[in-house]
N, C-alpha and C positions, 0 to 999 in steps of 0.2 A: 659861524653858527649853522646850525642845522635846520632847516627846513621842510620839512615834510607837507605833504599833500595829496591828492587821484581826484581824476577828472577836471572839471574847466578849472580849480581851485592851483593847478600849478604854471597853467599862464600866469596868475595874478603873483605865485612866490617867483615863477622867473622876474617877472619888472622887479619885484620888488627888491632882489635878488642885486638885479642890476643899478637899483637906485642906492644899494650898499653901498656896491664896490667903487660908485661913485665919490663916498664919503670916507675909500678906504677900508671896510667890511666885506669880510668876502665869507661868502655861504655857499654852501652844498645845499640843494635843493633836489628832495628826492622824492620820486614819483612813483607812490604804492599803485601798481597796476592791478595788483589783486588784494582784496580785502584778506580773504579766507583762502588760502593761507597769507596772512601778508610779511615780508620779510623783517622780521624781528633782528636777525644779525645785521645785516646792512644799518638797520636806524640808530641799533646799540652800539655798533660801530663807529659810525660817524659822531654819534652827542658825545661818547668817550673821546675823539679824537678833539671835537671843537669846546665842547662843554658847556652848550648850551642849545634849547632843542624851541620852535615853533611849530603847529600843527594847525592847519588852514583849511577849513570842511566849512560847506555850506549845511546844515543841519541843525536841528536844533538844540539849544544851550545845555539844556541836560541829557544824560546817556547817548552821546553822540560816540560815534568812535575812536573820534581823538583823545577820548578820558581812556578808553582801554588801551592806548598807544603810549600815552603820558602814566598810565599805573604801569607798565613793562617796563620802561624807559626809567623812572621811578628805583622801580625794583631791581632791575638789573646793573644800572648806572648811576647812582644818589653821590658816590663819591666822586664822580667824575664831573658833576655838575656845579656852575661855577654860578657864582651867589650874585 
């Protein structure tokens, strides 16, 4: 699975990351350093390869970032994603 996140929000996907692969789950864990521009092929990339995407922002529940990450992701990726 994919996990995405920037700032203290990807200490918490590395544990969680790691409390996968624990159970045999293993995730890519990727750390947008810049919002604007933030790397679009990279995330399209990885949610195509694994087929499933998480995004972990401290922010608030509507118009936060992660909804413009997840309509890209969305749009560009819909068949790759696994139900």
């Amino acid at each position: 699975m994919t996990l995405v996140a920037w700032g203290p929000q990807v200490n918490v996907l590395v544990k969680a990351a790691d409390l996968a692969l624990a159970d045999g789950i293993t995730c890519q864990v990727i750390d947008l350093r810049t919002l604007l521009p933030w790397d679009q092929q990279l995330v399209c990339d990885s949610v195509t390869k694994t087929g499933r995407l998480i995004v972990s922002h401290e922010a608030p529940v509507t118009s936060g970032f992660a909804a413009e990450i997840s309509a890209k992701v969305q749009q560009e990726c819909f068949l790759s994603l696994e139900v």
